[in-house]
PDB file with SEQRES, HELIX, SHEET and CRYST1 records, atoms N, CA, C and O in Angstrom:
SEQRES   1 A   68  UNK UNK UNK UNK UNK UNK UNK UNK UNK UNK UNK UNK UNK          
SEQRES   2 A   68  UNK UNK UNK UNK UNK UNK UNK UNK UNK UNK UNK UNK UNK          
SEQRES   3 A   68  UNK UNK UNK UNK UNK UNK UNK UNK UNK UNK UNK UNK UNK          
SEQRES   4 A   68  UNK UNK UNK UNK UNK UNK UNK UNK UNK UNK UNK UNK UNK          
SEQRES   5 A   68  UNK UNK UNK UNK UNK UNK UNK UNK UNK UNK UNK UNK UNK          
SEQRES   6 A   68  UNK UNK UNK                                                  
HELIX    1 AA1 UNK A    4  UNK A    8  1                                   5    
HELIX    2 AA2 UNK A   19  UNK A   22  1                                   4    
HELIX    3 AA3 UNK A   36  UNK A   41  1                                   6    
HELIX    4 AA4 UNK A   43  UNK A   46  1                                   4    
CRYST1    1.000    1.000    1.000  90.00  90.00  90.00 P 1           1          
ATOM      1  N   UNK A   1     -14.030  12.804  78.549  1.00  0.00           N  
ATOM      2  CA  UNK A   1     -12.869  12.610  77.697  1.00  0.00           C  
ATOM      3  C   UNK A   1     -11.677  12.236  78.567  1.00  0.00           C  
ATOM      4  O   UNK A   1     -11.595  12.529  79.760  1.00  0.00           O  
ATOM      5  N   UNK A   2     -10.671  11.502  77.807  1.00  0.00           N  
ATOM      6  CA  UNK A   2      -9.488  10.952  79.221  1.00  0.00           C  
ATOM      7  C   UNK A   2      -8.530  11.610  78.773  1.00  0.00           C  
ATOM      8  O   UNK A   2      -8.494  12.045  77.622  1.00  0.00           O  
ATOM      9  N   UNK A   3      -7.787  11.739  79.482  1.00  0.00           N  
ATOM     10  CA  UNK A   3      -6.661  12.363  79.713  1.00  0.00           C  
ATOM     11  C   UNK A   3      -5.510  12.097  78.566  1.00  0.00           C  
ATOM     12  O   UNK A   3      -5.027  10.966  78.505  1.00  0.00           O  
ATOM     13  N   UNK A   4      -5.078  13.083  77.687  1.00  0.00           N  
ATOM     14  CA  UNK A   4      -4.479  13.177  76.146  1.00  0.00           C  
ATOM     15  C   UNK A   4      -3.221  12.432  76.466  1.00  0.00           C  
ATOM     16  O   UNK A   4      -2.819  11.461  75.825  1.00  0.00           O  
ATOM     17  N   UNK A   5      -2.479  13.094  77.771  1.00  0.00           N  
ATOM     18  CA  UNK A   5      -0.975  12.529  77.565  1.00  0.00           C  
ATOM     19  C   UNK A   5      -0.730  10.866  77.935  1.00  0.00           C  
ATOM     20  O   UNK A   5       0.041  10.013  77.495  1.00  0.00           O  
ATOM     21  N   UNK A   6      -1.949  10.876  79.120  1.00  0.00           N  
ATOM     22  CA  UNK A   6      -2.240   9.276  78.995  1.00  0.00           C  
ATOM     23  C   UNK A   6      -2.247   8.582  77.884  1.00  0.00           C  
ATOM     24  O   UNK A   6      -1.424   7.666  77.866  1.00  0.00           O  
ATOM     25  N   UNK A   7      -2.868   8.702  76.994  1.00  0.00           N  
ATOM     26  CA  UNK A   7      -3.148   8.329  75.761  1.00  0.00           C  
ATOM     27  C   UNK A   7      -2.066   8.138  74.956  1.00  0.00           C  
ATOM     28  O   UNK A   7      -1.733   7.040  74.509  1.00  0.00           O  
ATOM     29  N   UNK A   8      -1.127   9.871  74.619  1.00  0.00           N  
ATOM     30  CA  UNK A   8      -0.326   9.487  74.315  1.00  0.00           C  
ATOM     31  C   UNK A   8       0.857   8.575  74.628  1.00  0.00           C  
ATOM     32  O   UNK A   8       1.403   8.139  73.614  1.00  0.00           O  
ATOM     33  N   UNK A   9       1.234   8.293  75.461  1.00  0.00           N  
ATOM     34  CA  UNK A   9       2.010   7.634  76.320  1.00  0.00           C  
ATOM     35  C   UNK A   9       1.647   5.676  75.820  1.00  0.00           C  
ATOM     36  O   UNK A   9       2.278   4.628  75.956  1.00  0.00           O  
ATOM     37  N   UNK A  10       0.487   6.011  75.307  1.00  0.00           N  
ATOM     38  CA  UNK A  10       0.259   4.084  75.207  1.00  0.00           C  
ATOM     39  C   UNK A  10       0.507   3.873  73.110  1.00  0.00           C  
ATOM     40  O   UNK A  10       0.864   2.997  72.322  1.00  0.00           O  
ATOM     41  N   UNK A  11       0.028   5.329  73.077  1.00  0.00           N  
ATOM     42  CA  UNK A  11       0.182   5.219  71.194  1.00  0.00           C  
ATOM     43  C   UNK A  11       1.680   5.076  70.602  1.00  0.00           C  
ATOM     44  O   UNK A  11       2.524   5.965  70.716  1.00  0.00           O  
ATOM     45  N   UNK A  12       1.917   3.730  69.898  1.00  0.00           N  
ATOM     46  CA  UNK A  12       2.682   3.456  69.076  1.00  0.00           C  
ATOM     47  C   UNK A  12       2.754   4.093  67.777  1.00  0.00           C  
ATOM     48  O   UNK A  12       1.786   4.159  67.020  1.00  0.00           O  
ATOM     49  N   UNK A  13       4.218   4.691  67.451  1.00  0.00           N  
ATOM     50  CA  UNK A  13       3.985   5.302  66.123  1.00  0.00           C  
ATOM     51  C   UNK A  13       4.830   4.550  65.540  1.00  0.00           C  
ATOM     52  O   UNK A  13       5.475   5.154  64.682  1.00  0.00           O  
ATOM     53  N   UNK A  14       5.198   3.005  65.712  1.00  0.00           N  
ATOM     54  CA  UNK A  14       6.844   2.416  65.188  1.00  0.00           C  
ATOM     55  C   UNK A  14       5.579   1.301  64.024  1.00  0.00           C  
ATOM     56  O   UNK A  14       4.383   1.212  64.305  1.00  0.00           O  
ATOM     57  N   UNK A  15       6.094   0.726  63.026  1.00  0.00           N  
ATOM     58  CA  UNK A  15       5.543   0.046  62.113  1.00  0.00           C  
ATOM     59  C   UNK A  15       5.194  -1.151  62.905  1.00  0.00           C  
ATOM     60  O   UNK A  15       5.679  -1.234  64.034  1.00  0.00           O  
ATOM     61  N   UNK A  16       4.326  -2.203  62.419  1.00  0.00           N  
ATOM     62  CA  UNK A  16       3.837  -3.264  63.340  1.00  0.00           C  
ATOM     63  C   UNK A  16       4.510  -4.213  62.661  1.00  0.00           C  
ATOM     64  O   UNK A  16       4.676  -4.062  61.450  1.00  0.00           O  
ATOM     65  N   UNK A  17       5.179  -5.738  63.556  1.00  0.00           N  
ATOM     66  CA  UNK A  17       5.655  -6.526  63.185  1.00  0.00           C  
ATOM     67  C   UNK A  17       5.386  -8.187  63.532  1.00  0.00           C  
ATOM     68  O   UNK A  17       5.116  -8.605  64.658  1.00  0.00           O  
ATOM     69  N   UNK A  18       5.456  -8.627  62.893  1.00  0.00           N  
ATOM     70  CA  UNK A  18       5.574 -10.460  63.070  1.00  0.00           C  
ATOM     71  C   UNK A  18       3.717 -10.234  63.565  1.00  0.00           C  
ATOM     72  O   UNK A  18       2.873  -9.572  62.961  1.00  0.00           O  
ATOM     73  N   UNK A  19       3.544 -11.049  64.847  1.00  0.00           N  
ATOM     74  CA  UNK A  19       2.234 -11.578  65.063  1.00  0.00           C  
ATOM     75  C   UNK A  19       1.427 -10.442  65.318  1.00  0.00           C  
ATOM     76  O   UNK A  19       0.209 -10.300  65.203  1.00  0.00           O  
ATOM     77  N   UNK A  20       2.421  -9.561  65.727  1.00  0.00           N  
ATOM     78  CA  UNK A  20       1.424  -7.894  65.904  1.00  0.00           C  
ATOM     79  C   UNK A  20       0.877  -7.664  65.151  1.00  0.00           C  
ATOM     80  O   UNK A  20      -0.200  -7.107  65.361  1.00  0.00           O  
ATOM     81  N   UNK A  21       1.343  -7.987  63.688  1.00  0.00           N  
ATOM     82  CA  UNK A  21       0.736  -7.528  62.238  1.00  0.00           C  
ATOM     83  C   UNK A  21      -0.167  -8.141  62.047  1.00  0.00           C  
ATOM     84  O   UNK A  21      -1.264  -7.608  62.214  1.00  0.00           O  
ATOM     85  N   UNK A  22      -0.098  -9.317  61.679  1.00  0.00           N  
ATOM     86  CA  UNK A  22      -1.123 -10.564  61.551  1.00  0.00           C  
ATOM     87  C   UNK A  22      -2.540 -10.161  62.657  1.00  0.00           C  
ATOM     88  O   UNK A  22      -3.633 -10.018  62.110  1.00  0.00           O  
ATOM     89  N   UNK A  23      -2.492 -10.080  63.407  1.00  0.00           N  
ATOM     90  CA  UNK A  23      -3.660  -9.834  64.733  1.00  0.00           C  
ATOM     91  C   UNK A  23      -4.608  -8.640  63.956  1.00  0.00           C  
ATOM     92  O   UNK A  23      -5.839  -8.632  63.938  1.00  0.00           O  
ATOM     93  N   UNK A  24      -3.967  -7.929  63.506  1.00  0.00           N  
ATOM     94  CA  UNK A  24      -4.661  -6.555  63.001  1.00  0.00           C  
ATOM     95  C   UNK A  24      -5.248  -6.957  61.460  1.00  0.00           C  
ATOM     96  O   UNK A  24      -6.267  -6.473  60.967  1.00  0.00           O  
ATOM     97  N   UNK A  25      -4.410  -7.903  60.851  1.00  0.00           N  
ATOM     98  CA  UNK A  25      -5.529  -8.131  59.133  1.00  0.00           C  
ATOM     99  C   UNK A  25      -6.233  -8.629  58.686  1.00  0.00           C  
ATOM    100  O   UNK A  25      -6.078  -9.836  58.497  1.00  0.00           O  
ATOM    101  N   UNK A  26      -7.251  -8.053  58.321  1.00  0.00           N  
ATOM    102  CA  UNK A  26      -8.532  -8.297  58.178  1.00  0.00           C  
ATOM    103  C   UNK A  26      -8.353  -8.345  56.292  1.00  0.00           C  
ATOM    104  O   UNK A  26      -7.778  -7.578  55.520  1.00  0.00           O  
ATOM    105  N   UNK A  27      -9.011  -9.409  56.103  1.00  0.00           N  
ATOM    106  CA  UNK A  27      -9.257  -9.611  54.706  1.00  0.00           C  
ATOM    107  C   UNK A  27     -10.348  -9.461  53.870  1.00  0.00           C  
ATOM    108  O   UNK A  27     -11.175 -10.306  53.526  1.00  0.00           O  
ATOM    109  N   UNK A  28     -10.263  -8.365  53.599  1.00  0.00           N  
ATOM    110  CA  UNK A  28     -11.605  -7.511  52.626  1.00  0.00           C  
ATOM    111  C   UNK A  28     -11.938  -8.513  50.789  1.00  0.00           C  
ATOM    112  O   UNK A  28     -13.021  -8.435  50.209  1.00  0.00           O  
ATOM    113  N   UNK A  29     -10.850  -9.256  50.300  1.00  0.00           N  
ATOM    114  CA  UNK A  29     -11.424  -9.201  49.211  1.00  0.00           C  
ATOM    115  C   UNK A  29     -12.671 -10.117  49.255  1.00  0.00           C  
ATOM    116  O   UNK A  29     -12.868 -10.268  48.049  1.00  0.00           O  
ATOM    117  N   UNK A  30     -13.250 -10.540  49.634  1.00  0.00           N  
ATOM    118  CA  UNK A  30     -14.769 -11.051  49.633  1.00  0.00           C  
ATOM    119  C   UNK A  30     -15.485 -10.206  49.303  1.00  0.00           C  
ATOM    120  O   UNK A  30     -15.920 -10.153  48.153  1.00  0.00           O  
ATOM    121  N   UNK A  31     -15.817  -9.242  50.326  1.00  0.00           N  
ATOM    122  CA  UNK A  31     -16.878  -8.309  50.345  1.00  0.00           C  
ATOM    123  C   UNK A  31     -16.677  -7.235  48.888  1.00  0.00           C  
ATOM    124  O   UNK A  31     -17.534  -6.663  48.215  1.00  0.00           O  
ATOM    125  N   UNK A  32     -14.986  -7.267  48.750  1.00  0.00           N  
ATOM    126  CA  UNK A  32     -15.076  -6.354  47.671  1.00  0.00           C  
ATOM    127  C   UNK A  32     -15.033  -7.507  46.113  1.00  0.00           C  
ATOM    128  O   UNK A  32     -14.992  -7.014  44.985  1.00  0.00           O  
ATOM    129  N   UNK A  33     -15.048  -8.660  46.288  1.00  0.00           N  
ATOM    130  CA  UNK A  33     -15.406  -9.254  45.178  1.00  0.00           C  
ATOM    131  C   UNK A  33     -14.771 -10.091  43.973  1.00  0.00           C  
ATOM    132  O   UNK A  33     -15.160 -10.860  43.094  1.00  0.00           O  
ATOM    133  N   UNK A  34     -13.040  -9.258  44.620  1.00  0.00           N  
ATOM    134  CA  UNK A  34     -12.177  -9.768  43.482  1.00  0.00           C  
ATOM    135  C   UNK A  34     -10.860  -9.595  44.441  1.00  0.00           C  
ATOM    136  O   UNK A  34     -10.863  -9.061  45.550  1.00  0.00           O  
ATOM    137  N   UNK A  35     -10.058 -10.003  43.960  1.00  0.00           N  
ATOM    138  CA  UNK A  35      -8.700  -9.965  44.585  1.00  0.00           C  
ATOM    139  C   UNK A  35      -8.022  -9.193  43.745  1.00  0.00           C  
ATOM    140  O   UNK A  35      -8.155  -9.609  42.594  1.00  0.00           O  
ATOM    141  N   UNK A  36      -7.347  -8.240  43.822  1.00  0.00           N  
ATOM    142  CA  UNK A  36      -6.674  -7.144  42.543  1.00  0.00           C  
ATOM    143  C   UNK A  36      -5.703  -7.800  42.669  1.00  0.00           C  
ATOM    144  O   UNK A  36      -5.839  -8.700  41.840  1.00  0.00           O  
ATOM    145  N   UNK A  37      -4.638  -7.961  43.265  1.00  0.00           N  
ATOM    146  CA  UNK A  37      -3.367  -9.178  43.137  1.00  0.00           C  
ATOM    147  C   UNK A  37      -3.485 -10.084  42.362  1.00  0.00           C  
ATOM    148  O   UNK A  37      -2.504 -10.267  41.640  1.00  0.00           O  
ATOM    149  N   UNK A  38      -4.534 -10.900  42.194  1.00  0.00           N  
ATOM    150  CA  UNK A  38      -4.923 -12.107  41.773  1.00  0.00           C  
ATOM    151  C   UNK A  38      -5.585 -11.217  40.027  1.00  0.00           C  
ATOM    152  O   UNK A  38      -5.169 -11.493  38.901  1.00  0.00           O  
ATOM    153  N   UNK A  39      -6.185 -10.636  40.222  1.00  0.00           N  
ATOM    154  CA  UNK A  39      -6.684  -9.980  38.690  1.00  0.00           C  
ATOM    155  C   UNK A  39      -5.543  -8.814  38.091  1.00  0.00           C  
ATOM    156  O   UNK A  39      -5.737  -8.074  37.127  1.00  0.00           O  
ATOM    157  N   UNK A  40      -4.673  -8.857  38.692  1.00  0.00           N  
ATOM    158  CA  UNK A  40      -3.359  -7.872  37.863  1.00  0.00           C  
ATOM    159  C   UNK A  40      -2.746  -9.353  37.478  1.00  0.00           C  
ATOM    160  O   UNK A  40      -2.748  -9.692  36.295  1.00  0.00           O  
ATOM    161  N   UNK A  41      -2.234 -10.210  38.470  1.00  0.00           N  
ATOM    162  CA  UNK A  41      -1.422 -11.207  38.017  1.00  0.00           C  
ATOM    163  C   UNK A  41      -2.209 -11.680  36.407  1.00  0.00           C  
ATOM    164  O   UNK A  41      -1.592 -11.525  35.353  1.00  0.00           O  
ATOM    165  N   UNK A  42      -3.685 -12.282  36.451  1.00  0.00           N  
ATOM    166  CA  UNK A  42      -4.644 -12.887  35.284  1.00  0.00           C  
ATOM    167  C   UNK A  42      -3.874 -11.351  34.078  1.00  0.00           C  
ATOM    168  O   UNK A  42      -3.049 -11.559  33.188  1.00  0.00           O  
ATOM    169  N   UNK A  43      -4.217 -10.529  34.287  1.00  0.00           N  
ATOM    170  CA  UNK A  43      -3.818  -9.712  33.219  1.00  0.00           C  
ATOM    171  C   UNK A  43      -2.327  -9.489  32.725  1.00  0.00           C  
ATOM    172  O   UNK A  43      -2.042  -9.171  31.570  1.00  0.00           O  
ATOM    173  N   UNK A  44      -1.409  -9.699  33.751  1.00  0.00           N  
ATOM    174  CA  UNK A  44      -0.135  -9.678  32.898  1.00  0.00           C  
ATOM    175  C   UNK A  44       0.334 -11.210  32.891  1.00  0.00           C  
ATOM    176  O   UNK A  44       1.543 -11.441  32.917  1.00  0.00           O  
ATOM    177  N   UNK A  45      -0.681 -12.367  32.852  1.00  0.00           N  
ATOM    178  CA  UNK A  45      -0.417 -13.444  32.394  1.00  0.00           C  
ATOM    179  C   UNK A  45      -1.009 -13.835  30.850  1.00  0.00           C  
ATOM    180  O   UNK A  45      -0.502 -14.490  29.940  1.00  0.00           O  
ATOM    181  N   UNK A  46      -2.459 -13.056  30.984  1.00  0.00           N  
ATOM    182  CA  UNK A  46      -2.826 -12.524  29.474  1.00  0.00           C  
ATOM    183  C   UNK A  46      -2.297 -12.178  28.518  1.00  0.00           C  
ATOM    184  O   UNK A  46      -2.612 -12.762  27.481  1.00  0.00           O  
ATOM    185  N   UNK A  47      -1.270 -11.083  28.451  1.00  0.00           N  
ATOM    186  CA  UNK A  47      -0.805 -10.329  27.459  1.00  0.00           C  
ATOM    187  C   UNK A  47       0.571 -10.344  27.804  1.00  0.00           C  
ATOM    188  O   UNK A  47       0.960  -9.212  28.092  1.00  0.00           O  
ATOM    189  N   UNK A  48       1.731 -11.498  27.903  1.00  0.00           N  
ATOM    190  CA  UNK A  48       2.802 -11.114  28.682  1.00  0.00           C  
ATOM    191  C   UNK A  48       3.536 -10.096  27.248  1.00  0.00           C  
ATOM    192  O   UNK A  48       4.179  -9.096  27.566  1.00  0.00           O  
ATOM    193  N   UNK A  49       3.403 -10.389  25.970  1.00  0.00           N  
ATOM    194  CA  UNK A  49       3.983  -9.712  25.106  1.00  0.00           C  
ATOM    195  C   UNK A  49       3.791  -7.687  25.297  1.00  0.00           C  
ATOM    196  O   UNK A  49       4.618  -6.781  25.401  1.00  0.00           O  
ATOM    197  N   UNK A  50       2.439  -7.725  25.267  1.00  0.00           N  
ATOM    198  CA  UNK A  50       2.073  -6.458  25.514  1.00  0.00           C  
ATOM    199  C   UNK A  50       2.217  -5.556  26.013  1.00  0.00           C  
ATOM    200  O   UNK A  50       3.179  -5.537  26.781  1.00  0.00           O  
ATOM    201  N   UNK A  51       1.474  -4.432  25.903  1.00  0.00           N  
ATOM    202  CA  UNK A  51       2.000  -3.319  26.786  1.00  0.00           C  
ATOM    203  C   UNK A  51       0.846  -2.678  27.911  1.00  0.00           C  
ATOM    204  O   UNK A  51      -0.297  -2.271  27.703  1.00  0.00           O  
ATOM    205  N   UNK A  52       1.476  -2.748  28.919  1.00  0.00           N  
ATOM    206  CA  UNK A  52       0.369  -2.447  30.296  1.00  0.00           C  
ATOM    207  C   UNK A  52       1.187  -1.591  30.771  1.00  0.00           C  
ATOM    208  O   UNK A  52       2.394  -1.516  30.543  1.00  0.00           O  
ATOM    209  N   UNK A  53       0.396  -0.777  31.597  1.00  0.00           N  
ATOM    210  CA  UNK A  53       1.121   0.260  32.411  1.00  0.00           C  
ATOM    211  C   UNK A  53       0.139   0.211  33.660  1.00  0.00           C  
ATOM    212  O   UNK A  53      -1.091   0.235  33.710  1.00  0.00           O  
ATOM    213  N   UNK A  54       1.022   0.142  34.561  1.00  0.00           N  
ATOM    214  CA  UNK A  54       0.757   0.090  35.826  1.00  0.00           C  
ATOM    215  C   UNK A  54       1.021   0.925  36.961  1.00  0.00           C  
ATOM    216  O   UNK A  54       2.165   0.602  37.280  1.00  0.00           O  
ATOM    217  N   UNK A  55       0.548   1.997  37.923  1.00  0.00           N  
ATOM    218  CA  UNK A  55       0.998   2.627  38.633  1.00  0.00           C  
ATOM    219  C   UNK A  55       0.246   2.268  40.152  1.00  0.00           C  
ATOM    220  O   UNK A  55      -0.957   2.184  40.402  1.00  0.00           O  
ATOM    221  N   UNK A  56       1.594   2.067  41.180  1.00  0.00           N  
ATOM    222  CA  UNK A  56       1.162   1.551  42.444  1.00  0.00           C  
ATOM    223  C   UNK A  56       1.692   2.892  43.358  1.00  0.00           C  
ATOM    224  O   UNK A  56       2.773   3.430  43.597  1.00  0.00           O  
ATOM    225  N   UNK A  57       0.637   3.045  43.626  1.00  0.00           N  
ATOM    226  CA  UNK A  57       0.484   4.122  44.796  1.00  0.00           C  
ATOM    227  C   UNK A  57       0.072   3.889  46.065  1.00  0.00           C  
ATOM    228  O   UNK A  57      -0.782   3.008  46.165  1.00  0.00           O  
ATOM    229  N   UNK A  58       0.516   4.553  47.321  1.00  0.00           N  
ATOM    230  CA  UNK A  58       0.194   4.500  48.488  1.00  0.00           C  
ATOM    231  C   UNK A  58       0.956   5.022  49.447  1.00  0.00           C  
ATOM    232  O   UNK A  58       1.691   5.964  49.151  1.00  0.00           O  
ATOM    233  N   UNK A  59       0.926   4.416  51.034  1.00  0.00           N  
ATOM    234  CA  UNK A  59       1.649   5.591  52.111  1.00  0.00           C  
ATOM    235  C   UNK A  59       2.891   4.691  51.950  1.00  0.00           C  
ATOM    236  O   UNK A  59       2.928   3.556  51.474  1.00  0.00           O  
ATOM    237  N   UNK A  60       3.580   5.199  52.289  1.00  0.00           N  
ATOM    238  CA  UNK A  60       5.074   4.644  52.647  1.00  0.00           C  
ATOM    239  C   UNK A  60       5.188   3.490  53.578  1.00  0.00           C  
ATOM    240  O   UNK A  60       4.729   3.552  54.718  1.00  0.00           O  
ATOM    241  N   UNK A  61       5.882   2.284  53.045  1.00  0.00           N  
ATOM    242  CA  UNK A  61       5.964   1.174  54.128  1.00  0.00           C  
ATOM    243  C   UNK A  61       4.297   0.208  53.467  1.00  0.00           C  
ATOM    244  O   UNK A  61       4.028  -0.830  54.072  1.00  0.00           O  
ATOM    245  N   UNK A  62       3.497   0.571  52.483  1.00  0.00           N  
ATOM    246  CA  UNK A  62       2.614  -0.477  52.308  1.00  0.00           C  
ATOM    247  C   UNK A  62       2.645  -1.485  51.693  1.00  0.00           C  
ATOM    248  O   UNK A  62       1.768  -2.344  51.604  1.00  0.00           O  
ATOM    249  N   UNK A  63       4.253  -1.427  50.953  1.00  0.00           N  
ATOM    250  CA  UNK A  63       4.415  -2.714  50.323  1.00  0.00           C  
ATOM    251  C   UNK A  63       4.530  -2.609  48.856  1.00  0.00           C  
ATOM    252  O   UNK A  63       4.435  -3.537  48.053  1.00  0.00           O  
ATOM    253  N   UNK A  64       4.780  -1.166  48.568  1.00  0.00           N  
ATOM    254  CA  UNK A  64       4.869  -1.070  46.505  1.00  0.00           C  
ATOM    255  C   UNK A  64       5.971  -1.831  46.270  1.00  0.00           C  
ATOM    256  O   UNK A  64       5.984  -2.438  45.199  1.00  0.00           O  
ATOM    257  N   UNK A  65       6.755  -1.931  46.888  1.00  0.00           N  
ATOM    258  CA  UNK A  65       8.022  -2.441  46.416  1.00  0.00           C  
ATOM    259  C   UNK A  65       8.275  -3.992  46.518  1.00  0.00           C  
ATOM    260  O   UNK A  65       9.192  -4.669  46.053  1.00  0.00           O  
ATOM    261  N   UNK A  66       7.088  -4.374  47.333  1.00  0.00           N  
ATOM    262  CA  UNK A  66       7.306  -5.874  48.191  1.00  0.00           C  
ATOM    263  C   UNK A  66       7.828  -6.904  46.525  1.00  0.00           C  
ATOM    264  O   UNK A  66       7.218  -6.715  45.473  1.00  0.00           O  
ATOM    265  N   UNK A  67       8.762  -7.710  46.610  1.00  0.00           N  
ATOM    266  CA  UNK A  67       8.305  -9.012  45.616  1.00  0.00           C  
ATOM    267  C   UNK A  67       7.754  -9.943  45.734  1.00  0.00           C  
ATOM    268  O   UNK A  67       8.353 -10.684  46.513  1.00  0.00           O  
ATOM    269  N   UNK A  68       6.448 -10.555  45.189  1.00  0.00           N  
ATOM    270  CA  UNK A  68       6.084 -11.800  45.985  1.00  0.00           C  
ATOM    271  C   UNK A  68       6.335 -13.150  44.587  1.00  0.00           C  
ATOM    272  O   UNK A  68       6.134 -14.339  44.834  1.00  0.00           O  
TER     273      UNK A  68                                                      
END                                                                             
């Protein structure tokens, strides 16, 4: 096992930015089959009169708030 404070000493706890970010994302909707972005948008383009309720959950900083 190596040495903890070493370790700590290289671990970033600050949010990742610009190309740092990009390097790290990996794009799952294939494997999972559908794009939920893309199938929420189809559904509140469906029914814009209607009534949907939607709740976006997650850690802080993942983007609930983003506008795209």
């Amino acid at each position: 096992m190596g040495n903890l404070s070493a370790i700590y000493k290289r671990l970033s706890t600050g949010a990742l930015k610009g190309d740092e970010l990009d390097s790290y994302y990996v794009d799952a909707f294939e494997g999972r089959g559908d794009n939920p972005v893309m199938s929420l948008k189809r559904r509140l383009l469906d029914n814009p009169g209607g009534k949907l309720k939607i709740l976006f959950s997650g850690y802080r900083g993942c983007g609930k708030s983003r506008v795209v």
